[in-house]
KOLROMAR-870526 format. One record per residue (C-alpha): residue in one letter; x, y, z. Coordinates in steps of 0.1 Angstrom, whole numbers, padded with zeros to 4 digits, always signed. Each point is the difference from the previous one (the first is absolute). Layout:
REM KOLROMAR-870526
aXYZ;...
END
This chain:
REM KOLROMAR-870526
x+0000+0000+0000;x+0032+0027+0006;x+0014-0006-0033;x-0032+0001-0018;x-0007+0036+0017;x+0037+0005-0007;x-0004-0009-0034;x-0030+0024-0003;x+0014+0029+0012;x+0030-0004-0023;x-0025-0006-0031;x-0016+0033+0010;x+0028+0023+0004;x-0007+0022-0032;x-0037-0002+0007;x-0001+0007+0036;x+0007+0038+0001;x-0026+0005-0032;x-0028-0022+0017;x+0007+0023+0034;x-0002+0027-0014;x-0034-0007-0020;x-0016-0004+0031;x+0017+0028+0016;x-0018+0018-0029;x-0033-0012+0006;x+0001+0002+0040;x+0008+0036-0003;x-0030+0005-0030;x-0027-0016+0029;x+0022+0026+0025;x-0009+0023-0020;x-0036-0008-0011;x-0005-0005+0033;x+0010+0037+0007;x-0019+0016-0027;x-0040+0008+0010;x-0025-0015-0022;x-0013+0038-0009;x+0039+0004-0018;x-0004-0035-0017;x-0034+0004-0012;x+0005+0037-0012;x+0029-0012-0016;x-0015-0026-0022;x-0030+0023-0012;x+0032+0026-0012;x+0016-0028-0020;x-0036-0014-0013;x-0003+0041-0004;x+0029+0004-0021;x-0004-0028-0022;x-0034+0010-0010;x+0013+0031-0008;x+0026-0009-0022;x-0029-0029-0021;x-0022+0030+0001;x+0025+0018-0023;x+0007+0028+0022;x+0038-0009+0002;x+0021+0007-0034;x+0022-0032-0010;x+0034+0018-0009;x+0000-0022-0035;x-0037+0002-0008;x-0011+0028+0013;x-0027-0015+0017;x-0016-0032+0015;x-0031-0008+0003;x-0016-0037+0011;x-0040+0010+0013;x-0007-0036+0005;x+0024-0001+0027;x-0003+0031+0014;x-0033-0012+0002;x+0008-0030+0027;x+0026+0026+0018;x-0027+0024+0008;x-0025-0026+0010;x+0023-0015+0021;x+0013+0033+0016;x-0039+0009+0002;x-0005-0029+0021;x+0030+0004+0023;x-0005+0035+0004;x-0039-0005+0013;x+0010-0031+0019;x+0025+0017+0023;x-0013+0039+0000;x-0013-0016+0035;x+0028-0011+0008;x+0026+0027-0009;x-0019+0031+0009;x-0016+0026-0014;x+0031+0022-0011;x+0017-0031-0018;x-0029-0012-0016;x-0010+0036-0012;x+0035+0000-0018;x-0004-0035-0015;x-0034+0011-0015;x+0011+0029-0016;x+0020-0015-0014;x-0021-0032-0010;x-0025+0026-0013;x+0026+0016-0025;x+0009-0030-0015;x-0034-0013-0006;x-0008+0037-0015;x+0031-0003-0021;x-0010-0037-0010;x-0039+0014-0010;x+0023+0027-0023;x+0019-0030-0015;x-0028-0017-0013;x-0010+0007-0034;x-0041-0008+0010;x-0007+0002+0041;x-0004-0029+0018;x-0042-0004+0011;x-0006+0013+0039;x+0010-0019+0026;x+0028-0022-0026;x+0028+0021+0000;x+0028-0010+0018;x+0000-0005+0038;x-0042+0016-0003;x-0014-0031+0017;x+0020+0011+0034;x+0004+0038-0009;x-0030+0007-0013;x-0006+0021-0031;x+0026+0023-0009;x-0003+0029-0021;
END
């Protein structure tokens, strides 16, 4: 049983340090999760989901094209965001979640401006949790 822990450790010598240090990494990303409040993580995802349906929206310029546009997903971003943003307005408070809905409410007004015919009431994106915007 000693040589064959012997023989392990000697077999491992190059790995060792990498495979410590890959959990090193991931015990100080749960330290840190750990440390950030949920308000921080959830506001942060709705800016990402924010940005990206900004940029399939079109209102980004693409430095070779010009610009970009993808409306079908830029649809699914803003429903998503939609439902994230009225799920946790509860939960974040009322000066976050005002913030997040501006914002939310641009994007679907610049999505409607997009569209070369308006979507019917109540089937634009993110309307079954928003509401009708306009």
């Amino acid at each position: 049983m000693n040589d064959h822990q012997h023989h392990d450790h000697a077999g491992h010598d190059h790995t060792a340090p990498q495979e410590g240090a890959a959990s090193q990494e991931g015990a100080e990303e749960l330290r840190d999760i750990a440390e950030v409040a949920a308000v921080e993580i959830i506001t942060s995802a709705c800016v990402h989901l924010m940005s990206a349906a900004a940029v399939k929206v079109g209102l980004a310029d693409d430095e070779e094209t010009g610009q970009y546009q993808d409306l079908a997903e830029a649809r699914k971003l803003i429903t998503a965001l939609a439902g994230l943003v009225t799920a946790s307005a509860p939960e974040i408070g009322n000066e976050h979640a005002r913030s997040l809905r501006d914002g939310l409410r641009s994007l679907q007004l610049a999505f409607a401006e997009a569209l070369p015919f308006p979507d019917e009431p109540g089937k634009a994106p993110g309307e079954k949790y928003t509401g009708r915007v306009s």
